[in-house]
C-alpha positions as CSV (number, residue, x, y, z in Angstrom):
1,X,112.7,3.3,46.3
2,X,109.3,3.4,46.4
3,X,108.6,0.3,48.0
4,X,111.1,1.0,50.6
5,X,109.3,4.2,51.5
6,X,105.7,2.8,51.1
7,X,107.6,-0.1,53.9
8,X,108.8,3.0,56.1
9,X,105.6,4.3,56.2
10,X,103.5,1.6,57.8
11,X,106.0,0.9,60.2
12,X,105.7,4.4,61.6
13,X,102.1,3.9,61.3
14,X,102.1,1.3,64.0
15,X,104.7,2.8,65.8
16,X,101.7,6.1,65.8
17,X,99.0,4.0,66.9
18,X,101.0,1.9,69.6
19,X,102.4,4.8,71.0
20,X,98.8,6.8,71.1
21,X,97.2,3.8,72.6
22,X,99.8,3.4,75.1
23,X,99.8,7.4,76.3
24,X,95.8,6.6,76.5
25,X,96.3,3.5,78.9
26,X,98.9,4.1,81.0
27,X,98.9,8.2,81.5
28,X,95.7,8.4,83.2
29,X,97.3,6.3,86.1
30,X,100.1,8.0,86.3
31,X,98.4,11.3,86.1
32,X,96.3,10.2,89.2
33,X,99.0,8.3,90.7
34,X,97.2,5.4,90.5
35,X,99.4,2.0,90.6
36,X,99.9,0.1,87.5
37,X,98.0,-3.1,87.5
38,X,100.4,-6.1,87.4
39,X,98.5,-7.8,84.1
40,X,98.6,-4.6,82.2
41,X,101.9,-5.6,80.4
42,X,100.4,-9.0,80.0
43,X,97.3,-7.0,78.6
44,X,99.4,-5.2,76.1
45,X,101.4,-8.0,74.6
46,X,98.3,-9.5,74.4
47,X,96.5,-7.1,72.5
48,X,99.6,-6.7,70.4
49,X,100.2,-10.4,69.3
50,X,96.0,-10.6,68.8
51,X,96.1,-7.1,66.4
52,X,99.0,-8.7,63.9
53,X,97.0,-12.1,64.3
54,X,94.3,-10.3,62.8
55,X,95.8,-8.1,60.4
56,X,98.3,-10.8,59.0
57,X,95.9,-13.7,59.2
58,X,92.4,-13.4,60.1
59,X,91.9,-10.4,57.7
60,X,93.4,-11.5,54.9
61,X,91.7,-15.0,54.6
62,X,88.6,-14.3,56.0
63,X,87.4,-10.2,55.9
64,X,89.1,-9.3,52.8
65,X,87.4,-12.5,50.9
66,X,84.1,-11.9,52.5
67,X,83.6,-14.4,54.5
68,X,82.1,-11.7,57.2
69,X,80.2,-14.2,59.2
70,X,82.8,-16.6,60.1
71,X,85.1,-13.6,60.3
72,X,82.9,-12.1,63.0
73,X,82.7,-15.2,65.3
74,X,86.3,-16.2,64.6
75,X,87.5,-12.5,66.0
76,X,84.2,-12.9,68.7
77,X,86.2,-16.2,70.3
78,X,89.5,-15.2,69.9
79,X,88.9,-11.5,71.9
80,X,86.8,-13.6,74.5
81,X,89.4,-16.3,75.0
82,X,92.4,-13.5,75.3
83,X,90.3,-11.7,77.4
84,X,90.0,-14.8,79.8
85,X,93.6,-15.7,79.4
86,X,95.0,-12.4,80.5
87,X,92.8,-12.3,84.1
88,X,93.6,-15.8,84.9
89,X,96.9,-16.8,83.7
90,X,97.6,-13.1,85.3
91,X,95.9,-12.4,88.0
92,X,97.3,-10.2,90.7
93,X,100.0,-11.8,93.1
94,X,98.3,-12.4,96.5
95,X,100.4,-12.4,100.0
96,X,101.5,-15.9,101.0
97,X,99.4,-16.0,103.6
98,X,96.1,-15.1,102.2
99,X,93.4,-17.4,103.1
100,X,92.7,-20.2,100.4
101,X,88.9,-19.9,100.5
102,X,89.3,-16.0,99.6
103,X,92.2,-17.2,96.6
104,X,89.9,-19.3,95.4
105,X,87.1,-16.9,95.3
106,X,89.4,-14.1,93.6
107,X,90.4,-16.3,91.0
108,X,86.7,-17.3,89.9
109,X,86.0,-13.8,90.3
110,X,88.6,-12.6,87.7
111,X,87.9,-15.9,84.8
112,X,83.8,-15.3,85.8
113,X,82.5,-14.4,81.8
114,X,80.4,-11.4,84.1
115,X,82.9,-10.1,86.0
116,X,83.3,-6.2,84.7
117,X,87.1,-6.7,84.9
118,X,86.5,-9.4,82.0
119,X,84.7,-7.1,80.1
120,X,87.2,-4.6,80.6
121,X,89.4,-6.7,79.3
122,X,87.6,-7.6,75.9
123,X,87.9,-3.8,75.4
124,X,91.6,-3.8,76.4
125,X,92.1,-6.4,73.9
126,X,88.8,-5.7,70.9
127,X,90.2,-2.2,70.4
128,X,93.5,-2.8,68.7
129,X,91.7,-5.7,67.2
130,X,88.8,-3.1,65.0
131,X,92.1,-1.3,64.9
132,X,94.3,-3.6,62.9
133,X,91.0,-4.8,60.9
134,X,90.5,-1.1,59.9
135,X,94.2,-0.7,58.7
136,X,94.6,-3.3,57.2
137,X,91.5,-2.6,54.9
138,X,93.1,0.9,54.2
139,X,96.0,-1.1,53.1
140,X,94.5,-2.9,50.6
141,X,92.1,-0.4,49.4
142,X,94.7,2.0,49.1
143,X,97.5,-0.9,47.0
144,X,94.3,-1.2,44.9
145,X,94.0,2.1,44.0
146,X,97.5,2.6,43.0
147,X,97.3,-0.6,41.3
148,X,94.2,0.9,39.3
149,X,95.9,4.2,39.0
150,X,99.0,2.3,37.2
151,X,96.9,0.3,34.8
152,X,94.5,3.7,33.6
153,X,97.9,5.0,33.4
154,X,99.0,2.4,31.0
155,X,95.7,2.4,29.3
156,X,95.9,5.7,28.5
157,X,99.6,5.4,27.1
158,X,98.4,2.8,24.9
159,X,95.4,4.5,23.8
160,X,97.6,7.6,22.8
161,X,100.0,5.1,21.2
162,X,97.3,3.7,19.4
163,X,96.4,7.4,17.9
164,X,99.7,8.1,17.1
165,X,100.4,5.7,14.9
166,X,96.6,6.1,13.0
167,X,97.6,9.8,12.4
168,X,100.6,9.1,10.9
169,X,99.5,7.2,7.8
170,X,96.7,9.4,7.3
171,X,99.1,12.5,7.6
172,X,101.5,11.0,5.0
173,X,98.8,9.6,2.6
174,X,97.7,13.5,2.7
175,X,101.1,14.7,2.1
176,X,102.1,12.0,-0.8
177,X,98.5,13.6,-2.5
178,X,100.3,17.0,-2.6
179,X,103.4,16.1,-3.9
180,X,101.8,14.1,-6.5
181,X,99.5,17.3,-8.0
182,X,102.8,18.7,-8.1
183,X,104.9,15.8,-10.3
184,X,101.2,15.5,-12.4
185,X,102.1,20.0,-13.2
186,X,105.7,18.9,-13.7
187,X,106.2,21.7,-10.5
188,X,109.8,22.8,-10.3
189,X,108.9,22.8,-6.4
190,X,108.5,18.7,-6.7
191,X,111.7,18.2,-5.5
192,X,111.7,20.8,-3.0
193,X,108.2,19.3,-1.7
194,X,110.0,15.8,-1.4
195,X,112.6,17.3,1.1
196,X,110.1,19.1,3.1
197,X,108.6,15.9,3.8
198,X,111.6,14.0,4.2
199,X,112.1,17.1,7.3
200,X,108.4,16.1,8.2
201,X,108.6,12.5,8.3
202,X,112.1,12.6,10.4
203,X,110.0,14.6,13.1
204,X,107.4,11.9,13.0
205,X,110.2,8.9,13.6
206,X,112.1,10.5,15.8
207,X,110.2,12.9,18.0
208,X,106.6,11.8,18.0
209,X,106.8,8.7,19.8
210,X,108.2,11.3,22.8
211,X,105.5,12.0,25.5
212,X,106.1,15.8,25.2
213,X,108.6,17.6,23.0
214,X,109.6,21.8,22.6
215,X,107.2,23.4,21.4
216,X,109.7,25.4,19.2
217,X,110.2,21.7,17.5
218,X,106.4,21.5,16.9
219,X,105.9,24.6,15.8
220,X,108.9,24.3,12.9
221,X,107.0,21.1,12.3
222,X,103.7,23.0,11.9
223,X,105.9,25.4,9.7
224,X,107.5,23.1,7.5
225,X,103.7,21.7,6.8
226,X,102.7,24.9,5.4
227,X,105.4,25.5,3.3
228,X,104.7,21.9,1.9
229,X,100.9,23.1,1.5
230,X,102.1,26.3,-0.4
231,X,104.5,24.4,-3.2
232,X,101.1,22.2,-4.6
233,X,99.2,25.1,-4.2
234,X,98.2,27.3,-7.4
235,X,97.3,30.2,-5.3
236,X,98.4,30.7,-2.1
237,X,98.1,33.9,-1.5
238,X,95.2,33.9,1.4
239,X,97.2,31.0,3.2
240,X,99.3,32.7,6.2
241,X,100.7,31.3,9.3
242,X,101.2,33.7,12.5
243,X,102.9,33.1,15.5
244,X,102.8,35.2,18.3
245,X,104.4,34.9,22.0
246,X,106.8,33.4,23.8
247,X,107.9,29.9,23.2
248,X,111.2,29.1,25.2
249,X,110.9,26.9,27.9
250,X,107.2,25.2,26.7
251,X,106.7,21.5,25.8
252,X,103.7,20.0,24.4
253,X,102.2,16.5,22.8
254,X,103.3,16.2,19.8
255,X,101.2,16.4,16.5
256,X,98.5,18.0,19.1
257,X,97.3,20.6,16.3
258,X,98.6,18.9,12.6
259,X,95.1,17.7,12.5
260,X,93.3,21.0,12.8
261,X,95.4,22.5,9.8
262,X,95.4,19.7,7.7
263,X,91.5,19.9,7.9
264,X,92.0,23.1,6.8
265,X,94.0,23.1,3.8
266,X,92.0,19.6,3.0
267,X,88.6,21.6,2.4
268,X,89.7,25.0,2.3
269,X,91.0,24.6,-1.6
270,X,88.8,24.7,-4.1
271,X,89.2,22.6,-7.4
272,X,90.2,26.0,-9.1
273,X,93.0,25.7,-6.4
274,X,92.4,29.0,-4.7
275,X,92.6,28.4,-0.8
276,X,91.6,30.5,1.9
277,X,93.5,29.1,5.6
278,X,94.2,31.5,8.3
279,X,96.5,29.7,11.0
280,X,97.0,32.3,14.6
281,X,98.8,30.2,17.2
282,X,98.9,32.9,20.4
283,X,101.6,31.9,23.3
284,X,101.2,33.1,26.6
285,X,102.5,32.4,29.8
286,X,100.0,29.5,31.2
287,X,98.1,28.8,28.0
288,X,98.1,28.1,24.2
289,X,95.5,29.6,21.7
290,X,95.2,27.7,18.2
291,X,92.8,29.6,16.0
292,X,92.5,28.0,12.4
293,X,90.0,29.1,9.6
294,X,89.2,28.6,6.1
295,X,86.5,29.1,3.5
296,X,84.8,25.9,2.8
297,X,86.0,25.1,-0.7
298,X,83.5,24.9,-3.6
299,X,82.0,21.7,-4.4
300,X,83.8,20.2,-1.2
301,X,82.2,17.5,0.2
302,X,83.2,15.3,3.3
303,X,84.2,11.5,2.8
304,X,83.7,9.0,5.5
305,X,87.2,9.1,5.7
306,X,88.0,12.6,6.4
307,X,86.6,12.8,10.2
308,X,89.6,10.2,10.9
309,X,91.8,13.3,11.9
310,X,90.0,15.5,14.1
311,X,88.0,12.6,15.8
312,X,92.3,11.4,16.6
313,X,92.6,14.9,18.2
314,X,89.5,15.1,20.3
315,X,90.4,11.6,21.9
316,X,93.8,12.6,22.4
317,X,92.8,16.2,24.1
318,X,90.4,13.9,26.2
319,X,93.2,11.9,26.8
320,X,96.2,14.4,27.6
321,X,93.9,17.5,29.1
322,X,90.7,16.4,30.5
323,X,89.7,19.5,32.3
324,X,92.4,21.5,30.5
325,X,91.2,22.4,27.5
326,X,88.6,24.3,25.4
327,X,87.5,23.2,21.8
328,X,85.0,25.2,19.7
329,X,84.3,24.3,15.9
330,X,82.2,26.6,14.1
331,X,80.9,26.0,10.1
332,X,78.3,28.1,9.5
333,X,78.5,26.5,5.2
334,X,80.7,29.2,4.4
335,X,83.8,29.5,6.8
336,X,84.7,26.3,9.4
337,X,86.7,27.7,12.5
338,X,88.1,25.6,14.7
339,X,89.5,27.1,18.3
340,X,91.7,25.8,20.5
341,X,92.8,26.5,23.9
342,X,95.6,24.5,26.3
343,X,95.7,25.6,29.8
344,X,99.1,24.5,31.0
């Protein structure tokens, strides 16, 4: 379908510029009530056959593979030789008895190289030539750029690809940590941890690999998380999630803000297991507000490992909203804050 319409297009294209330079010829003459010189057809077809010459042939194999010097002299001769073809193969019709001498002398006068009708001519006949050399050019610049369009398009989906599936180990090596502290306590909540990420894991294989999803499916995802987070945790008490807004109707990226939170509850728990995360998610009608903060846990110290997460988020926010978004991390040693807008 595209093709088809990308087809349509040029043909109306040259229809346009056929029918503009046509008007331009012939309605001055008519306009003036001038009569229509007898080679003007010849002219035309001319200047026709000479622009798809050009655009089909002479462009491709010369112009668009830089061979500008030969392709200057080879459209030089062929506009010169039309040119002469057209005012003597179609000269105007003289009376039958029209003196030979004065025949002769009008026929050299229309193939003479100086003659201003020749020169006329070249610009009869040159014009449609720049034309087609022009459009042409257009053409291929503009395949190109939908060709380049395509493959950053592609690029891009693999790149994303590429992050989704990095996230998802580290999420689950994360998650299998938990619901080990809980077996090594002999937790009643073991069990219950195991389905919760059972639920979590489903979402990952079945709705992650999606380009967008609801955001009501992300945010039970984001929900579910927490509650896994709060069944290894001794004291849970300062952990709370709070939505607010309006969610119908909204699709997101999935596992856009998983990272953010997990950073959270990674290094806002002490190893006396008292954790401090505040999670606001704020929904409005062209936007998305993600605040997260927690203390920084005593002791805590980053691993090489642990910027795996969040640098996955910042390439994917690069990635998905490029001049659509607004991240600001604060950690001033006592509280990290990370802040998150999506303008949608």
């Amino acid at each position: 379908m595209t093709l088809e319409k990308k087809n349509i297009s040029q043909i109306l294209a040259h229809i346009f510029i056929w029918g503009c330079f046509c008007i331009l010829i012939i309605y001055p003459m008519i306009s003036q009530s001038r009569p229509i010189p007898s080679n003007l057809m010849a002219g035309l077809g001319t200047g026709m056959l000479l622009f798809y010459v050009n655009y089909f042939l002479v462009v491709p194999e010369l112009l668009l593979k830089r061979n500008i010097q030969i392709y200057i002299a080879v459209s030089v001769c062929l506009i010169i030789v039309a040119a002469l073809s057209v005012n003597f193969f179609f000269t105007p019709e003289m009376p039958e008895n029209f003196p030979e001498k004065m025949m002769t002398r009008m026929t050299h006068r229309h193939t003479n190289l100086w003659n201003p009708r020749i020169f006329i001519s070249i610009s009869f006949i040159g014009i449609p030539y720049i034309i087609s050399a022009m459009l042409r050019m257009y053409t291929e610049w503009k395949k190109n750029e939908d060709l380049r369009k395509v493959v950053e398009k592609q690029k891009i989906q693999s790149e994303l690809q590429f992050l989704k599936t990095q996230l998802n180990p580290h999420f689950l090596f994360n998650s299998l940590n938990a619901i080990y502290a809980l077996s090594v306590k002999q937790s009643p909540d073991t069990s219950q941890a195991i389905v919760d990420l059972a639920e979590l894991m489903r979402y990952m294989l079945y709705e992650a690999d999606k380009d967008l999803v609801p955001l009501s499916k992300e945010l039970e995802y984001i929900k579910s998380y927490v509650q896994l987070q709060r069944l290894r945790l001794s004291d849970s008490e300062n952990v709370t999630l709070q939505i607010s807004g309006e969610e119908k109707n909204k699709v997101i990226p999935p596992l856009l803000f998983i990272s953010f939170i997990e950073n959270a509850f990674k290094y806002g728990t002490d190893y006396e297991g008292k954790t401090d995360v505040r999670i606001n998610l704020l929904l409005q009608h062209k936007s998305i507000q993600l605040r997260v903060t927690n203390k920084i846990g005593v002791f805590k110290e980053p691993t090489k490992s642990s910027g795996v997460g969040l640098q996955n988020i910042k390439n994917r926010l690069k990635l998905l909203y490029p001049l659509a978004h607004e991240l600001i991390v604060n950690n001033d040693g006592t509280t990290y804050s990370v802040s998150l807008t999506l303008r949608q």
